[in-house]
C-alpha positions in Angstrom: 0.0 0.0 0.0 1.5 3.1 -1.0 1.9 6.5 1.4 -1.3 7.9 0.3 -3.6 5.1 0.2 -2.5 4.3 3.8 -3.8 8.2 4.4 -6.8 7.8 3.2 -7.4 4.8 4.6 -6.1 6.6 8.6 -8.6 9.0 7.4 -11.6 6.7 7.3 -10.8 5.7 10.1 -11.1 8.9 12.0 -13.7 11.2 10.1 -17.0 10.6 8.4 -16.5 7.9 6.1 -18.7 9.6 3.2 -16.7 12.6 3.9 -13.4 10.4 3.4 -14.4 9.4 0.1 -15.3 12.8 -0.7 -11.8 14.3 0.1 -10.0 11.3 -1.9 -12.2 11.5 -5.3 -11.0 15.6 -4.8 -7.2 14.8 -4.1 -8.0 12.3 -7.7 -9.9 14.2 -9.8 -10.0 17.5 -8.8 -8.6 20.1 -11.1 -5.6 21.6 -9.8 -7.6 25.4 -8.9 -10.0 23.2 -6.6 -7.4 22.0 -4.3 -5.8 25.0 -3.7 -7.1 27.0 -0.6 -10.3 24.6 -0.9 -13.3 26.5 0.8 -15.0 24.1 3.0 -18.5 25.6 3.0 -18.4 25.5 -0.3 -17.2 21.8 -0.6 -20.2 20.8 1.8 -22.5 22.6 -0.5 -21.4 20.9 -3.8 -21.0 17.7 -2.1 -24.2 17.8 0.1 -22.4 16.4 3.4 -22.4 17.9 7.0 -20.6 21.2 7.4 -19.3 20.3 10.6 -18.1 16.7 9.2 -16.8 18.4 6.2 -14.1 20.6 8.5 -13.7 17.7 11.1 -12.7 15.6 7.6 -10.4 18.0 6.5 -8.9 18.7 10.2 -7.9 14.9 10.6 -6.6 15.2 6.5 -4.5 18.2 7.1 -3.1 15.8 9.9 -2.5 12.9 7.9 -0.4 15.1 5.7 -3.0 15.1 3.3 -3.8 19.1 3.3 -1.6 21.9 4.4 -4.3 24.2 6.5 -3.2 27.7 6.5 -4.8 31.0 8.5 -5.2 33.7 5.5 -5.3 37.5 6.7 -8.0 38.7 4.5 -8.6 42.7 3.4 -12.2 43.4 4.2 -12.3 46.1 1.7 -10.9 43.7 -1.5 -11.1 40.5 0.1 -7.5 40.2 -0.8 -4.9 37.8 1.1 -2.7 40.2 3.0 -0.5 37.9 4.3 -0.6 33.4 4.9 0.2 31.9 8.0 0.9 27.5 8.7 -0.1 28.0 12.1 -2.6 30.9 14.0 0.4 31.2 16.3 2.2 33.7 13.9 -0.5 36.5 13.4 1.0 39.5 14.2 -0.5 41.9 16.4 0.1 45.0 14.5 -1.6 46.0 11.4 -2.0 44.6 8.2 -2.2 46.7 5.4 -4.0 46.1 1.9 -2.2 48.2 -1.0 -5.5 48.2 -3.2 -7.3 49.7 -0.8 -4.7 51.8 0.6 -6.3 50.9 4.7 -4.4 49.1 7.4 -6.0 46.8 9.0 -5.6 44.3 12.7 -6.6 40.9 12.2 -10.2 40.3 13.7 -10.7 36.4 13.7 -14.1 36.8 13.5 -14.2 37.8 9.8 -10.6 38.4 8.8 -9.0 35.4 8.9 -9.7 32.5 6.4 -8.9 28.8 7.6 -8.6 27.4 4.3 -7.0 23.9 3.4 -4.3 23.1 0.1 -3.4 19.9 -1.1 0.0 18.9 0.3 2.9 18.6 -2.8 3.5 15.4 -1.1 0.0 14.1 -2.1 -0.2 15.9 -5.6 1.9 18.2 -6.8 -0.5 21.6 -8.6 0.6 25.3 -10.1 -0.4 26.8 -6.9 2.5 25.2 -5.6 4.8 26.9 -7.4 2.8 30.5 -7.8 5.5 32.3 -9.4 4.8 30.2 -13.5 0.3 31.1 -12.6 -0.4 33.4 -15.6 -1.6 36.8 -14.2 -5.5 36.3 -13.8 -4.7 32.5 -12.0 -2.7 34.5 -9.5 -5.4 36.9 -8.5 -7.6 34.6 -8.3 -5.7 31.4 -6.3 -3.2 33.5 -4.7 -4.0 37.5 -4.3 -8.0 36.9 -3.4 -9.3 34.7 -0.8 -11.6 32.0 -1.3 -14.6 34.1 -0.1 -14.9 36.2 -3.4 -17.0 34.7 -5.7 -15.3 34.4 -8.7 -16.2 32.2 -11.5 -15.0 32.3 -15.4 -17.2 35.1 -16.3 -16.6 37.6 -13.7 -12.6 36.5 -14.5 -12.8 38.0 -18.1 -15.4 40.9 -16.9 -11.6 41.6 -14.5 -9.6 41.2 -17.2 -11.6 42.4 -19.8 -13.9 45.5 -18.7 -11.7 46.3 -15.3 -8.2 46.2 -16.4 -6.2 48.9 -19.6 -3.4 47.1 -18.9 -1.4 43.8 -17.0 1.8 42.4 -17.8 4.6 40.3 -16.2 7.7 41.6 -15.0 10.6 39.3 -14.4 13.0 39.9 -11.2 15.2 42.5 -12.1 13.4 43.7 -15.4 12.5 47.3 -16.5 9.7 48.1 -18.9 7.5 51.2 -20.5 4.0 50.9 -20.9 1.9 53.1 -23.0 -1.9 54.1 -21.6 -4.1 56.2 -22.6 -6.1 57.6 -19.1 -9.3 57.7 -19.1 -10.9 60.8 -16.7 -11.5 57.9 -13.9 -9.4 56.8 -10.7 -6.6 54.5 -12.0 -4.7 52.1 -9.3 -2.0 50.3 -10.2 -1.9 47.2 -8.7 1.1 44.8 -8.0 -0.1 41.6 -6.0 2.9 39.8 -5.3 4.4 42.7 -3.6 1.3 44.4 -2.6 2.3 47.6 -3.5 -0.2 49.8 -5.3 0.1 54.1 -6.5 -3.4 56.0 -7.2 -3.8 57.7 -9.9 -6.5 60.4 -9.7 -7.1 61.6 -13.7 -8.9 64.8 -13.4 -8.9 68.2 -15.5 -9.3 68.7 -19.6 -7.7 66.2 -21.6 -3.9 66.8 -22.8 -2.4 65.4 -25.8 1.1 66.2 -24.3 2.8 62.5 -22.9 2.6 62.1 -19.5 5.3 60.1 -17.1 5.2 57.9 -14.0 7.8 55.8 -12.6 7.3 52.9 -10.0 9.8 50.9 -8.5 9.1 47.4 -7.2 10.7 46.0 -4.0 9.8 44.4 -0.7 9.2 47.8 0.9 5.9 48.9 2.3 5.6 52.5 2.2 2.4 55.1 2.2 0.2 54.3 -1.0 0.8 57.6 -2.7 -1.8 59.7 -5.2 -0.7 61.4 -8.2 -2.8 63.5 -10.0 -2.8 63.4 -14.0 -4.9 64.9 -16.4 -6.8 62.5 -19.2 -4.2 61.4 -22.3 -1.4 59.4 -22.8 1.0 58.1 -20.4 3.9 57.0 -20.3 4.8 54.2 -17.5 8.2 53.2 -16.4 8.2 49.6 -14.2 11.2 49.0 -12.3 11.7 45.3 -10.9 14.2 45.4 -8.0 12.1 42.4 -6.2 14.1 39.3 -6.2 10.7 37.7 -7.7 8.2 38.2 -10.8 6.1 40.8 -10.3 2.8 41.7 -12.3 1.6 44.9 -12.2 -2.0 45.8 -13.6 -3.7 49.0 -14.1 -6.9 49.2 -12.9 -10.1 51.2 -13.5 -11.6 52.1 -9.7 -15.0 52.5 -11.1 -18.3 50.1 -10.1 -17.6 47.0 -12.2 -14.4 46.4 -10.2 -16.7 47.2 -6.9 -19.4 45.3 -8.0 -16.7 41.9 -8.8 -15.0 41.9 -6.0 -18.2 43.0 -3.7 -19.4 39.1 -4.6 -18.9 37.6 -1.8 -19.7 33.8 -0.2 -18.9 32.6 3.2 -15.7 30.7 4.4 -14.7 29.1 7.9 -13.3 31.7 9.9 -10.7 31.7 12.4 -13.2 32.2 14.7 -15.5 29.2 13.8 -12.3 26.8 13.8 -11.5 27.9 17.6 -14.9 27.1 18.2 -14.9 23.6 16.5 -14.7 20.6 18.6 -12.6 18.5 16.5 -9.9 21.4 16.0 -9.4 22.0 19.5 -9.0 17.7 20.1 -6.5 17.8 17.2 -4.6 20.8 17.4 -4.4 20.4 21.2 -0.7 22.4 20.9 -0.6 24.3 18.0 -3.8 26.7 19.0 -2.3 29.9 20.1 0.9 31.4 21.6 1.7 31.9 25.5 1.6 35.5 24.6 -0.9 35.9 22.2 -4.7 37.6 22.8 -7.3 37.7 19.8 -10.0 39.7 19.8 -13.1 38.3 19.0 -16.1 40.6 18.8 -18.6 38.5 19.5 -18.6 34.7 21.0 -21.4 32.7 22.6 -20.6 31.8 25.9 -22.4 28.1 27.6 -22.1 27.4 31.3 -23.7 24.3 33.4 -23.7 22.6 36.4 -24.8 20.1 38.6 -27.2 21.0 40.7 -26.1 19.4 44.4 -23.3 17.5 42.8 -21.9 17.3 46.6 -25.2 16.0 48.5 -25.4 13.7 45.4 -22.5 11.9 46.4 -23.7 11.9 50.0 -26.8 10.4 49.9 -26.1 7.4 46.8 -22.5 6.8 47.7 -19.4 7.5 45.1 -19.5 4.5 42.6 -22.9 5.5 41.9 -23.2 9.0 41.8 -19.4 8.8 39.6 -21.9 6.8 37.0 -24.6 9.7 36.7 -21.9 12.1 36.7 -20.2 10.4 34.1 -23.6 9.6 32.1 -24.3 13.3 32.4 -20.9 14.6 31.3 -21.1 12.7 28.0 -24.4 13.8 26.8 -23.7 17.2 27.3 -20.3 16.9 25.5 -22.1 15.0 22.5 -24.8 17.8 22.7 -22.4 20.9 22.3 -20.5 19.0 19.5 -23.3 18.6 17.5 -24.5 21.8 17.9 -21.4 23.5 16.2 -19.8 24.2 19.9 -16.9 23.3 21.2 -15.7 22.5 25.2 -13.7 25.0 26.4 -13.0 23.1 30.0 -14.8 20.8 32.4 -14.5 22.3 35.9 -15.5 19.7 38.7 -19.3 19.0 38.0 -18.9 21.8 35.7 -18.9 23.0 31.7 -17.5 25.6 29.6 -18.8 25.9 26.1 -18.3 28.1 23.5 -20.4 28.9 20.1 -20.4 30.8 17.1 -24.0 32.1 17.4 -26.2 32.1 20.4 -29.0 30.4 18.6 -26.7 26.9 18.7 -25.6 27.8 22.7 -29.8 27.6 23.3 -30.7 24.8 21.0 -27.9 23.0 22.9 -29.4 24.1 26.3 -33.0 23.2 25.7 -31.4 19.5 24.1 -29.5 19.4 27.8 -32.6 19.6 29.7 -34.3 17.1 27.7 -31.1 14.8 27.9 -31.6 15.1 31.9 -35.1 14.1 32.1 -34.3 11.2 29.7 -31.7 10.2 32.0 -33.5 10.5 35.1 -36.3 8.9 34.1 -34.4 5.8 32.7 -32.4 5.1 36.0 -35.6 6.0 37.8 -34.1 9.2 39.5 -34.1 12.8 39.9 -30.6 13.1 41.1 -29.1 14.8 37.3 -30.2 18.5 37.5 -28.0 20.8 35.2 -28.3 24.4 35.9 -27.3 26.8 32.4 -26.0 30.2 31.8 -25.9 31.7 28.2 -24.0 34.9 27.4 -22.9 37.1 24.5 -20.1 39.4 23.5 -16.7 40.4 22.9 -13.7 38.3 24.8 -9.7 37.5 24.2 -8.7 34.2 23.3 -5.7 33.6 25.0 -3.3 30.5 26.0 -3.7 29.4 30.0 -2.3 26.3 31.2 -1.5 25.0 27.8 -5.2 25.4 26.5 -6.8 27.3 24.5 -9.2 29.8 27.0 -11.3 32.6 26.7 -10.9 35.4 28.7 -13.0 39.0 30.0 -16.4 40.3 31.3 -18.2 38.3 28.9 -17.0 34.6 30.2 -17.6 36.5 33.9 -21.3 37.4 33.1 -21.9 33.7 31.5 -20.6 32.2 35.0 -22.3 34.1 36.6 -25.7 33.9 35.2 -25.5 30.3 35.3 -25.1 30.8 39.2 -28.7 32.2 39.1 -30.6 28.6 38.7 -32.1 27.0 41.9 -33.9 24.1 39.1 -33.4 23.1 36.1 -33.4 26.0 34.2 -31.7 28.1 31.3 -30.9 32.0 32.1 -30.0 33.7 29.3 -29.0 37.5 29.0 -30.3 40.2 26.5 -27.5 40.1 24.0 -28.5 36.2 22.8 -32.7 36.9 23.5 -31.8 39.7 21.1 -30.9 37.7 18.4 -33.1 36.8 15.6 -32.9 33.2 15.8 -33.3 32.9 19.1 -36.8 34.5 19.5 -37.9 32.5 16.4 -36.7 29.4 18.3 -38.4 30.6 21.5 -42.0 31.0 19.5 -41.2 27.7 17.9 -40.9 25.7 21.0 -43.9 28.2 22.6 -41.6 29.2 25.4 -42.5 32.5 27.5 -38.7 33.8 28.9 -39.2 35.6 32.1 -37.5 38.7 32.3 -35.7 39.9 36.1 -33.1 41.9 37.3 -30.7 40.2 38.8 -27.6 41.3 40.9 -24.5 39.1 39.5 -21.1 39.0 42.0 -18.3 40.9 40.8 -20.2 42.7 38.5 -21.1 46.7 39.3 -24.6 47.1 38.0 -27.6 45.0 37.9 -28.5 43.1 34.3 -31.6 42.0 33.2 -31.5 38.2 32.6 -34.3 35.6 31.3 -35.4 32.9 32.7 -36.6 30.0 30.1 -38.6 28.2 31.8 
């Protein structure tokens, strides 16, 4: 059996068999563009299998040496690649700046960073691989912009076609002259390997005197600069002094290029992956550095506990009340997992959860209680009652004791309000009863949430908080 057979076959063993197949028919028969950077949202769609089982698949592939999963810094303005890290553990705290749109930007891993997965050369060898030989357009599309702009072959030649006067490839240590004739419109010039980028703002009466403009490439990062040119002919001078190919293209800043680069689909985020189950079982180490906080903007936080986890012990000894506990402990795990959550830490008798949206913390809440009663009722009992806090907002993920945590007032309020249950019951603050999804969940199931104050410890002022009952 070769190297790769043996993969694949590792990697039925530990994802989704369907999903398995799915990844191995890609890695045969894909062309080369679709396993570069592949979009996993977009694989489950085409393929029709579980979102969640698609990025466990790919998790445990990227593993196996199958993929190579990378963390892409994404421009929200362009939705161009600003810069590609192997592990999260590199993104850089200060800003990252996007030529084309002349911003600066710090990574949010809510939206800005792509997790996206490439074929390893190991497995097949493709011309993303070597990005320097892509023709211009290829470039743009599998290297320059991320996976979440919708690009398909006829927005490609609207680019190339309706978008661009001119493009051209510049070998390392070339000079060239390019003749243009500007149109009265706002011209970038655009150089994606280098991201380096000059406006050009073509205002006044046309001339038919020759204009001139001279850009230098290097590895330098400077100010995007304007210059201001009147309509006519232009002269260009290019300067290569990058040790690498460049390709600068002019571009016209006017709505087609808006409207082609506004089309837009959705990718896993950064965010999403911290928040997946399977990611934080496999990439137990290689999460975050000791020294590293991200901000998130906005994070679902789950909290439970056993209700009388102490007197339990008491009153039906430890062997048996270590089988409830143990009983409990697994359905809420298998709960949260399906539910697009991941567990954050067990403390004692107690949970930590996280989730992407607070509509999956509450439909994992309201399959908990159910889960209780089921258990109770089969080992004849009313010992399992599991008390549950949900709370939304902004946090840090940081590194503490070797694990992946979450950290700030958000995770306090979250504890906290799970401290409020004397039953079985879900509290739940404003922030998630807010949320669209969750009141169309709460009308569903015909649930009335009672609304009180209620005074939280550590925390200054009172909160209103709703009981679900």
């Amino acid at each position: 059996m070769s190297n790769i057979q043996a993969q694949i076959s590792a990697l039925k063993q530990a994802a989704d068999p369907a999903v398995a197949d799915a990844i191995a028919r890609l890695i045969e028969t894909g062309v080369d563009h679709e396993l570069n950077r592949v979009n996993l949202l977009d694989f489950s769609a085409r393929t029709g299998l579980d979102e969640e089982r698609v990025i466990a698949g790919f998790l445990h592939a990227s593993r196996l040496g199958l993929f190579d999963l990378t963390w892409n810094v994404l421009c929200p303005g362009c939705g161009g690649v600003l810069d590609a890290h192997s592990t999260l553990k590199n993104l850089r705290h200060d800003d990252y700046h996007c030529g084309l749109c002349a911003c600066g930007y710090e990574a949010s891993v809510d939206e800005q960073v792509e997790v996206a997965f490439t074929v390893s050369p190991l497995v097949r060898r493709i011309a993303a691989h070597d990005p320097n030989t892509l023709p211009i357009w290829d470039y743009f599309k599998q290297v320059f912009w991320s996976s979440g702009v919708d690009f398909d072959e006829e927005s490609m030649a609207s680019l190339s076609n309706d978008v661009v006067l001119k493009a051209l490839e510049l070998p390392a240590g070339r000079k060239t002259e390019l003749s243009l004739q500007l149109p009265p419109q706002f011209i970038i010039v655009f150089e994606p390997v280098t991201h380096s980028a000059r406006f050009i703002d073509v205002q006044g009466e046309p001339t038919s005197e020759l204009q001139h403009l001279s850009l230098v490439y290097n590895r330098t990062h400077g100010p995007v600069e304007t210059t201001v040119l009147r309509p006519g002919p232009l002269s260009l001078s290019l300067d290569n002094q990058a040790a690498v190919r460049v390709l600068p293209s002019v571009f016209i800043a006017a709505d087609a290029l808006h409207h082609l680069i506004g089309r837009r689909k959705p990718f896993v985020t950064a965010k999403r992956m911290l928040t997946n189950q399977t990611f934080r079982d496999v990439y137990k180490a290689d999460n975050l550095d000791i020294d590293q906080r991200l901000k998130i903007t906005s994070l679902t936080f789950l909290f439970t506990d056993l209700k009388g986890s102490t007197a339990l012990y008491e009153r039906v000894g430890d062997l048996a009340a270590f089988d409830l506990v143990r009983a409990h402990f697994h359905a809420l795990l298998e709960i949260i997992a399906s539910e697009k959550g991941a567990v954050v830490k067990t403390i004692g008798d107690a949970v930590m959860a996280t989730f992407i949206r607070p509509e999956h913390a509450l439909a994992a809440a309201l399959r908990m209680r159910s889960a209780m009663d089921k258990l109770n009722a089969a080992r004849g009992t009313k010992d399992l009652v599991v008390k549950i806090g949900i709370h939304e907002g902004s946090c840090l993920a940081v590194m503490l004791n070797e694990r992946q945590d979450y950290f700030g007032q958000t995770v306090n309020i979250a504890a906290r309000v799970q401290g409020l249950s004397t039953s079985q019951a879900i509290h739940i603050t404003g922030p998630v009863i807010d949320a669209p999804a969750v009141s169309a969940m709460l009308d569903r199931e015909e649930l009335k949430p009672i609304q009180k104050q209620a005074a939280l410890r550590g925390i200054a002022d009172k909160i209103v908080v709703y009981e679900i009952p």
